[in-house]
C-alpha positions in Angstrom: 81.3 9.2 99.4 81.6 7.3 96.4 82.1 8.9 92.6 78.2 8.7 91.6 77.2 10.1 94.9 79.5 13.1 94.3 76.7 16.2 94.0 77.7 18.5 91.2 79.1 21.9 91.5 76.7 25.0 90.4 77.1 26.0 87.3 78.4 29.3 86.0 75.9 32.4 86.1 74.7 35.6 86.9 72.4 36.6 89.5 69.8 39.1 89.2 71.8 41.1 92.1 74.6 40.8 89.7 76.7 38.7 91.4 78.7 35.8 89.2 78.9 32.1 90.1 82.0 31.4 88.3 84.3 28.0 88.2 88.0 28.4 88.8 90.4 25.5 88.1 94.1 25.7 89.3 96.5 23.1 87.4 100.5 22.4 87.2 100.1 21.4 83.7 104.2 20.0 83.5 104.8 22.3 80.7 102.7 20.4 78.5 104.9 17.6 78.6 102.5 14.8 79.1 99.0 13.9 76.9 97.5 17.2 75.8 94.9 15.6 74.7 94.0 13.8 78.3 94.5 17.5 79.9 92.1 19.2 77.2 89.4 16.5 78.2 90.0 17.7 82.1 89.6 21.3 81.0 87.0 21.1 79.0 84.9 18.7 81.3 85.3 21.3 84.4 83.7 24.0 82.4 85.9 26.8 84.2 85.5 31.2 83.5 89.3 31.2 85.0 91.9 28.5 84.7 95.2 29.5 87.0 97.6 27.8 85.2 100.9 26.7 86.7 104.6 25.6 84.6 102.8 26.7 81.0 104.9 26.2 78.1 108.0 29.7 78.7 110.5 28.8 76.4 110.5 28.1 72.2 107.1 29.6 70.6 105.7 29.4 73.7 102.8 31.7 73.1 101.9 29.3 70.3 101.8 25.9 72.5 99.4 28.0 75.5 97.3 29.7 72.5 96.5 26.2 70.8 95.7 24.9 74.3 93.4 27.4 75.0 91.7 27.0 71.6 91.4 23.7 72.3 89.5 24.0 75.4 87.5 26.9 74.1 89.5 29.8 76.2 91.5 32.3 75.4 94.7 33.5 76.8 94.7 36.3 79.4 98.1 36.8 80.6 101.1 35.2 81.7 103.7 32.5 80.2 107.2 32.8 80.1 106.8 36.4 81.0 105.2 35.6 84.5 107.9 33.0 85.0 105.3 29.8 84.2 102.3 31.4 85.4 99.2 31.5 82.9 96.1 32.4 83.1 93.1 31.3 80.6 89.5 32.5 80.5 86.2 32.0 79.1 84.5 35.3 76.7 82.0 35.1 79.5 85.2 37.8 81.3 85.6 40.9 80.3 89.1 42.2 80.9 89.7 45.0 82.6 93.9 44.8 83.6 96.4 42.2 83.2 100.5 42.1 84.3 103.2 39.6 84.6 105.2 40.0 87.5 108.6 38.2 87.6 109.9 38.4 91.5 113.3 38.8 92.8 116.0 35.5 91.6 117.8 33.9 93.9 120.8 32.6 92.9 120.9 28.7 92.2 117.2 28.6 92.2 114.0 29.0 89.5 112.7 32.2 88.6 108.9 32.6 90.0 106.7 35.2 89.2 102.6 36.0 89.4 100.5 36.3 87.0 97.8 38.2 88.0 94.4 40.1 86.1 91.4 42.0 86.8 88.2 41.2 85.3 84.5 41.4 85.6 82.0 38.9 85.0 78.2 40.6 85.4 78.5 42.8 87.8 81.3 41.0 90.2 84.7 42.6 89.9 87.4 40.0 90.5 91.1 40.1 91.0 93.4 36.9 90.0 96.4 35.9 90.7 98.2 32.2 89.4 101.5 31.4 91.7 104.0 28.6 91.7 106.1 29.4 94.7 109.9 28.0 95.2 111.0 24.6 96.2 113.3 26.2 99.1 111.5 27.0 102.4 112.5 31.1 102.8 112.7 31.9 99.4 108.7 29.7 99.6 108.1 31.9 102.5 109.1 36.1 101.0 107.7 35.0 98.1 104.3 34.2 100.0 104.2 37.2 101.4 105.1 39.3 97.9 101.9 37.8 96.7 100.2 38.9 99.3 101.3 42.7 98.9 100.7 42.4 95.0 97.1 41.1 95.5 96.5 43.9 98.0 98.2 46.2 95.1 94.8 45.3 93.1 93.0 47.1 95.0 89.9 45.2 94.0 86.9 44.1 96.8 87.2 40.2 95.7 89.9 38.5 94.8 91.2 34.0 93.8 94.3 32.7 94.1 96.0 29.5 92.4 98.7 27.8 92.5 101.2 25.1 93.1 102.4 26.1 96.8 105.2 23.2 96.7 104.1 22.8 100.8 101.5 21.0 102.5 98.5 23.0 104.8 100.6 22.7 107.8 104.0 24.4 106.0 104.0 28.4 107.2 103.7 29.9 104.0 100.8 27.8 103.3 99.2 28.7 106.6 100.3 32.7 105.8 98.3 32.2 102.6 95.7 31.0 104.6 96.0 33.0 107.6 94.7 35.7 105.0 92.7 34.8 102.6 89.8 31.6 102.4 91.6 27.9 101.9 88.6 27.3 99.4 89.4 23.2 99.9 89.1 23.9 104.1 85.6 26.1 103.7 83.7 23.6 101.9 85.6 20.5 100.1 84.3 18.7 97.6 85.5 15.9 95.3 89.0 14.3 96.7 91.4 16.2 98.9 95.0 15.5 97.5 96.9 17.0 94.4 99.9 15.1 94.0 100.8 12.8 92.6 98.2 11.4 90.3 99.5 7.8 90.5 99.4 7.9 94.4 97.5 11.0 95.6 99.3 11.6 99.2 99.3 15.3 100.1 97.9 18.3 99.4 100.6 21.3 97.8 98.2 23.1 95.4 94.9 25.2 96.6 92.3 28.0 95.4 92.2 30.8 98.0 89.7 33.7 97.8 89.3 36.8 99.7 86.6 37.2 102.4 83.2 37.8 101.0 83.5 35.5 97.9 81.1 32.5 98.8 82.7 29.1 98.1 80.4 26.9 96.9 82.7 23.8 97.1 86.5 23.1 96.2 88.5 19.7 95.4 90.0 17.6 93.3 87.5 16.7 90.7 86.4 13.3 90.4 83.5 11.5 87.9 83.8 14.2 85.3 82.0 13.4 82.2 84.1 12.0 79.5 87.2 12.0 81.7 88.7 8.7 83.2 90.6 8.1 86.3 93.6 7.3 83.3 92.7 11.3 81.8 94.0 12.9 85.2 97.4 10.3 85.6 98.0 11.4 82.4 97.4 14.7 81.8 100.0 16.1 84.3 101.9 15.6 87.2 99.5 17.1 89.2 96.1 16.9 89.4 93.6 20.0 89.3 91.6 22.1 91.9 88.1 23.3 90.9 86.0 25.6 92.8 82.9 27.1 92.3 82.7 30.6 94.2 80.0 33.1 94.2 81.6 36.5 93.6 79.2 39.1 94.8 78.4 42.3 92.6 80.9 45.8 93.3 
């Protein structure tokens, strides 16, 4: 299917049931290391309620780097940063907040320290739980910490729940297919746009994903493609990675 043949993704809303269609984009952004301005153009051009983000900015005025890019694509910051370990997570006014934590998980020796950070919010009537991840490069530490975010999403204790992140394994790597063993691969249900995240100069495998608990309607799931104002040269730009959007329909608690 070529670019212009692409059908959209259903706008944000909220049903007269009150149930929410919302848009929720996972990214790696690099730490802001690349063009901010490219990745602001991505942001912006998805329209997303949630973005999941992945290696935000954790060390000098941090919190002033993810606030300015949250002004800049007309979000504001929920939770995470260098308190979650890299983990961020941005949202529209359209959510109303309702808990947030940063939760750094047990550091292995010799290796990055990960952590989740996770919220609960509300948009309409549709009570949602989130949870942004960027799980270890090493496959056991990959693996317990999998499962952690598992139990801490179940901790919640919410009826619908999304999940982001930078999985550092493909769909056929076992913490990948415990992820998905439990929860919806949103890309698997009903993809949309292209399938591959990394890297943006040679898209070859698939190691990030938007999961979301049974009972949340995915309404399609991808890399995007023919976003307006954004070029091919935005997304090779903006990050080493390249985003996930999915539009789910959150039914009403």
């Amino acid at each position: 299917m070529s670019v212009n043949e692409l059908p959209a993704l259903p706008n944000s809303r909220t049903e007269e049931d009150g149930s929410a269609v919302i848009r929720v984009l996972g990214y790696n952004i690099r730490s802001l290391r690349d063009d901010e301005e490219a990745l602001v153009r991505v942001i912006r051009a998805c329209a997303p309620d949630l973005v999941l983000v992945q290696e935000a900015p954790r060390f000098f005025r941090w919190r002033k780097h993810a606030a300015r890019l949250a002004a800049a694509a007309d979000l504001v910051m929920l939770s995470g940063g260098a308190t979650a370990a890299g983990p961020l997570l941005l949202c529209s006014l359209r959510a109303t907040v309702e808990h947030t934590e940063d939760i750094l998980l047990p550091l292995t020796p010799r290796q990055h320290r990960r952590g989740l950070a996770t919220a609960v919010v509300r948009f309409g009537g549709a009570r949602l739980g989130v949870v942004s991840c960027h799980l270890s490069l090493t496959s056991d530490e990959r693996f317990d910490q999998a499962r952690m975010l598992l139990d801490h999403l179940a901790a919640l204790d919410v009826p619908h729940a999304v999940v982001a992140g930078d999985i550092n394994e493909r769909p056929d790597g076992r913490s990948f297919r415990m992820l998905a063993g439990e929860l919806q691969d949103c890309w698997t249900v009903n993809p949309w746009g292209a399938e591959h995240t990394s890297t943006p100069a040679d898209p070859h495998q698939r190691i990030d994903a938007v999961f979301a608990t049974e009972g949340v309607e995915v309404l399609g799931c991808g890399v995007p493609r023919g976003l307006p104002g954004v070029t091919p040269e935005d997304l090779r730009a903006a990050s080493d990675h390249l985003p996930v959007l999915a539009a789910l329909r959150v039914p009403a608690s």
